[in-house]
C-alpha positions in Angstrom: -63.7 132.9 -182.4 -62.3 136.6 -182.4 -65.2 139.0 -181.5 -64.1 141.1 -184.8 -65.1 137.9 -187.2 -68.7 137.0 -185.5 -69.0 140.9 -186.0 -68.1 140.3 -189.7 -70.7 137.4 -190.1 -73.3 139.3 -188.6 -72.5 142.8 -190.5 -72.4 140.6 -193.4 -76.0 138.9 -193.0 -77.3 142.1 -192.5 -76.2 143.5 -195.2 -77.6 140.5 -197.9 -81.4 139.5 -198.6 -82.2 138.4 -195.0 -85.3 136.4 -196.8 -83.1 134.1 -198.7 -79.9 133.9 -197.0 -78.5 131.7 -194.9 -79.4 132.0 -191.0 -76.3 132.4 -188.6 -76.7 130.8 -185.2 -74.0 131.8 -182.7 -73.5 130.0 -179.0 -71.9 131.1 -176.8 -72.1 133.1 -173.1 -73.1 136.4 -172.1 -70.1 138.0 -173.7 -71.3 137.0 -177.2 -74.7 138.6 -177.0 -73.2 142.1 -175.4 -70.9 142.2 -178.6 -74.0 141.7 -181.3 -76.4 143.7 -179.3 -73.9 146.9 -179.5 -74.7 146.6 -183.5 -77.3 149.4 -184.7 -79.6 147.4 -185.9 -80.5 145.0 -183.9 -84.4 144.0 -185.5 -83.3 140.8 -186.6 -81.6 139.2 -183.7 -83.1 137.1 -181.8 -82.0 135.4 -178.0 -82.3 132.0 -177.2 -81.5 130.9 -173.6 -80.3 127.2 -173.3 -80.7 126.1 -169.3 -78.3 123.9 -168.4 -78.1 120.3 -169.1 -80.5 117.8 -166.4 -79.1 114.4 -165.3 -81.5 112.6 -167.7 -80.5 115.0 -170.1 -76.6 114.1 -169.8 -77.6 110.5 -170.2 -79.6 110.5 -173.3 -76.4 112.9 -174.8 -74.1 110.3 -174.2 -75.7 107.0 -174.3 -75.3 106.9 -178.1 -72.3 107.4 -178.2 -71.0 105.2 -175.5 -72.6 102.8 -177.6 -70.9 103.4 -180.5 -67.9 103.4 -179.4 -68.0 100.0 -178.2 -68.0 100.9 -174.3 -70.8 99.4 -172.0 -73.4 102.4 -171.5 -74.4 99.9 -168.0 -71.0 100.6 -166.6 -70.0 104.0 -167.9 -73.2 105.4 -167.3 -74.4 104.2 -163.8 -75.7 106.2 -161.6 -72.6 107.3 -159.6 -71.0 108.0 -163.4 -74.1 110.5 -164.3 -73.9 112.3 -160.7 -69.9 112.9 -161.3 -70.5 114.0 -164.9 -73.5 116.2 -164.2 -71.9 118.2 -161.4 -68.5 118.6 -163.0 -70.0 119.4 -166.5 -72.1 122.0 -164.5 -75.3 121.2 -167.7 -72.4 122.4 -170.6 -72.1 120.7 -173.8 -68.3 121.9 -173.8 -67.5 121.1 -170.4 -69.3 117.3 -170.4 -67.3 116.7 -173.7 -64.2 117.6 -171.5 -64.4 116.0 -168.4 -66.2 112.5 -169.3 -62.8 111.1 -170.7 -61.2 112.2 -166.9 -64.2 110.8 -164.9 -64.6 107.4 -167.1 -60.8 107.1 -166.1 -61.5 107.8 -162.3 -59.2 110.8 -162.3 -61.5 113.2 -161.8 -62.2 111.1 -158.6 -58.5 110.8 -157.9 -58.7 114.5 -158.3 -61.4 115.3 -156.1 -60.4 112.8 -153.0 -56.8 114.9 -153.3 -59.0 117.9 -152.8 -61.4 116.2 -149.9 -58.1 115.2 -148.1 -56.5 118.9 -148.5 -59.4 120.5 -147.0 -59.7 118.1 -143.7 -56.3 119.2 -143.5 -55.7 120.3 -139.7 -52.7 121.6 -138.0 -53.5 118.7 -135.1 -53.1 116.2 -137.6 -49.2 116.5 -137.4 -48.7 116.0 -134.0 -47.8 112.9 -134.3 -45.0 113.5 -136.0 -44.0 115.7 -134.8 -43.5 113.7 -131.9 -41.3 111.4 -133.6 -39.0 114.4 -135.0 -38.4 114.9 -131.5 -37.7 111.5 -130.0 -35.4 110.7 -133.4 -33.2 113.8 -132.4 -32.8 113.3 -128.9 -31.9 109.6 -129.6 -29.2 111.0 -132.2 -27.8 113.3 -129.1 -27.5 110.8 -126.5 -25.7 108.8 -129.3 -23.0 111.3 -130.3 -22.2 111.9 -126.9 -21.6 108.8 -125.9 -19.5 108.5 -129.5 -17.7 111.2 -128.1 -16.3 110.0 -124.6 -15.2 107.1 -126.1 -13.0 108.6 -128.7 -11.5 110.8 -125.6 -11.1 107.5 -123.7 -9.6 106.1 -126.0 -7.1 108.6 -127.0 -6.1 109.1 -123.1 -4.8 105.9 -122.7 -1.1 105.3 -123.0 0.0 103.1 -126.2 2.1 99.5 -124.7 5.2 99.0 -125.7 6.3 94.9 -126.9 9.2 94.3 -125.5 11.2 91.4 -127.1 13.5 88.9 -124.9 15.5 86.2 -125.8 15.6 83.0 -123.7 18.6 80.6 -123.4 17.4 76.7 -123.4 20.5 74.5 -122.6 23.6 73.9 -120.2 26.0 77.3 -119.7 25.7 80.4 -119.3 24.2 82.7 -121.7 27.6 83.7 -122.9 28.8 80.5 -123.9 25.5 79.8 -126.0 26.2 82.8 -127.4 30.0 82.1 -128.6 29.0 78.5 -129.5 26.6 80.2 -132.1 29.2 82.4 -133.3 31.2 80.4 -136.4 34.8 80.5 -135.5 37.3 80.6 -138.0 35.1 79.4 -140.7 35.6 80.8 -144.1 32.4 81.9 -145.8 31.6 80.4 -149.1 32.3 82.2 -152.3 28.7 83.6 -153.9 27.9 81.7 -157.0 28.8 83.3 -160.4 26.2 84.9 -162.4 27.2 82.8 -165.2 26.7 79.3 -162.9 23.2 80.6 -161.8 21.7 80.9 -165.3 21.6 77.6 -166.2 19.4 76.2 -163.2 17.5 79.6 -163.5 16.6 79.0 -167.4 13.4 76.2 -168.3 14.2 73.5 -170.0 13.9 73.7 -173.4 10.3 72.2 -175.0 10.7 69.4 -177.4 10.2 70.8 -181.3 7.1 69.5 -182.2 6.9 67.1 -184.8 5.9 68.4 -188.0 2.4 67.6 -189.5 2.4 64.9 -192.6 1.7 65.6 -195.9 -1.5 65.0 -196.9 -2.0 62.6 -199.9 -2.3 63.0 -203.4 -5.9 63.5 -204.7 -6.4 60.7 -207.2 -9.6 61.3 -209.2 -11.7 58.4 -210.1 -11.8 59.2 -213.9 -8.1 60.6 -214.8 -9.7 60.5 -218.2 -12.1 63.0 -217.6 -10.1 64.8 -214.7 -8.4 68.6 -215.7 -6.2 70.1 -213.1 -7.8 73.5 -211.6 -4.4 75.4 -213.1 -5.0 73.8 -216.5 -8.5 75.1 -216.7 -7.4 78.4 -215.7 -5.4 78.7 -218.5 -7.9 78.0 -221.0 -9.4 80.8 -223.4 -12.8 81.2 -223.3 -16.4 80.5 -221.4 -17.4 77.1 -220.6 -20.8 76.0 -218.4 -20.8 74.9 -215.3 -23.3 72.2 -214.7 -22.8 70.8 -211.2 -20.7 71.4 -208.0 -20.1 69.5 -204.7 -18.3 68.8 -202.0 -18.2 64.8 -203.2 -16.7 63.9 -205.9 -19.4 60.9 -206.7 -21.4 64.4 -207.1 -20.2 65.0 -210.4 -19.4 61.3 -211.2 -23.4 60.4 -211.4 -23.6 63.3 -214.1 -20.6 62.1 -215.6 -21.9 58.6 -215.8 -24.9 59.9 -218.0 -23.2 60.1 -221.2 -19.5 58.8 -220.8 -19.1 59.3 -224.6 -19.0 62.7 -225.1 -15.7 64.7 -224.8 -17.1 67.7 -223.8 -17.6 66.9 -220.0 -14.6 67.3 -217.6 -14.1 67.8 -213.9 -11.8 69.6 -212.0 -11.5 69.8 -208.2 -11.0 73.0 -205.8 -11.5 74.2 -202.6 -14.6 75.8 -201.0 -14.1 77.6 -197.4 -11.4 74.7 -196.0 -13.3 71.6 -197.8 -12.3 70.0 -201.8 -15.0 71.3 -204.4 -15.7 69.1 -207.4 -16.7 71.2 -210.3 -18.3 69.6 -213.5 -17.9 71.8 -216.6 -19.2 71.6 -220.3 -17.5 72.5 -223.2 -15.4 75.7 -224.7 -17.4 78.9 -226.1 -15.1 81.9 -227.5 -17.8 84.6 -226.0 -20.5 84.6 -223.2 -23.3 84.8 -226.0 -22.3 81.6 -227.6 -22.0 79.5 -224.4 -25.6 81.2 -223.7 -26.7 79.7 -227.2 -25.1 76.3 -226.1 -26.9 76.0 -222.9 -30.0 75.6 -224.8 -28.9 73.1 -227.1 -27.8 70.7 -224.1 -28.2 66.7 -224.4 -31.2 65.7 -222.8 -29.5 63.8 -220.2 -27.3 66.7 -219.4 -30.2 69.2 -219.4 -30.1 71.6 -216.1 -32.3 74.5 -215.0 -29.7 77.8 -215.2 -26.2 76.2 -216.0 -23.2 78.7 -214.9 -21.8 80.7 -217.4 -18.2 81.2 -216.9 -15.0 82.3 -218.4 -12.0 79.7 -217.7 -10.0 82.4 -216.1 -12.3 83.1 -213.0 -12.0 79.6 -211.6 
């Protein structure tokens, strides 16, 4: 701390009844003591030298909490563990705190074989390569040199010319080979029109593909029971939606429940490229009362959450 606030503590013990205050201990080096004993009165302070820390002394410190910590105190505190941690912590509390971390982690000894190796450092150790700095660059001499006669070899020799000849393989003279390969008095033949050369220049035309049938007409099961999607969506109103499916026998088995009752119809749709069978119950002029019908249900028809929805959103 600042020297000004242990200055302050002190002043301020002095100045209270010594008999029933609080005693302040201070630790610290010789610096600390030369700041209190400058004070005037100096009656009531008293010295305490701490010698340094012994190797038993380190041990019994940290044994405890080795242990709990979890760590093994056979391992982390063997004999070559306490000799690093007693000579680098030099018998202070501060200084063992600080380096056991480092020396449990063997970079303290990383630290101190870096040093070892620095100070058997001798200027006879780098003869040897020194030796091979000089063999490497009088290899690389002899090497461009001879790089560099043969790039003058090479561009001192004259470049060969080809020389082309023609040779004459039948009877006669080379004169009447060469007026029997001359055309004489043969007309040459007129160049094609442009409008001649598109045709065989053009593909042939693909064949139109035939066109896809029709698919058939959906015919539902029960027409008596079947509404067209547009008809629904014409409808006024709410309505609940009981059961869905991409198979129409889906809606038929809930159908088949109570065939009697008027209320049930089925429409079919189309869900992401696949028909959608809808089953639906009933008309309701608001969302409330088709909320008050779904609890009123027939038993057979009875469903967990049926979907309320208004006739135009299908």
């Amino acid at each position: 701390v600042p020297p000004e606030l242990v200055r302050l503590i002190f002043d301020a013990f002095r100045a209270s009844n010594t008999s029933s205050a609080a005693v302040p201990v201070f630790a610290g080096t010789e610096a600390l003591m030369e700041s209190l004993a400058s004070a005037e009165e100096t009656a009531g302070l008293h010295r305490i030298d701490l010698p340094p820390l012994t190797r038993r002394e380190v041990e019994a410190y940290l044994h405890p909490r080795v242990h709990k910590a979890g760590g093994d105190p056979g391992v982390l505190l063997n004999q070559r563990m306490l000799v690093q941690l007693h000579q680098l912590s030099q018998g202070n509390f501060g200084r063992l705190r600080r380096i056991a971390p480092a020396v449990w982690l063997d970079i303290a000894g990383a630290s101190a074989g870096r040093r070892r190796a620095l100070s058997g450092f001798t200027p006879m150790s780098l003869r040897w390569p020194a030796l091979a700095l000089v063999l490497l660059g009088v290899s690389w001499l002899v090497v461009s040199r001879q790089y560099d006669e043969a790039v003058v070899a090479t561009e001192s020799e004259p470049a060969e010319t080809t020389v082309r000849k023609s040779i004459t393989i039948g009877p006669g003279t080379a004169e009447e080979q060469q007026a029997l390969a001359e055309p004489v008095g043969q007309e040459e033949p007129e160049p094609l029109s442009a409008a001649a050369d598109i045709p065989s220049q053009l593909p042939p035309e693909p064949e139109p593909e035939p066109e896809p049938e029709p698919e058939p007409a959906f015919t539902p099961a029960r027409a008596e029971a079947f509404r067209a999607l547009a008809d629904l969506r014409q409808r006024d109103g709410w309505t609940l939606q009981l059961v869905a499916g991409n198979l129409e026998q889906t809606v038929l088995n809930v159908l088949d429940r109570v065939p009697e009752d008027n209320n049930l119809v089925y429409t079919r749709g189309e869900r992401q490229g696949e028909p959608w069978f809808m089953l639906v119950y009933g008309t309701y002029p608001s969302r409330e009362a088709a909320r008050a019908a779904a609890g009123r249900l027939p038993e057979d028809l009875r469903v967990e959450a049926p979907w309320i929805r208004p006739y135009s959103g299908f």
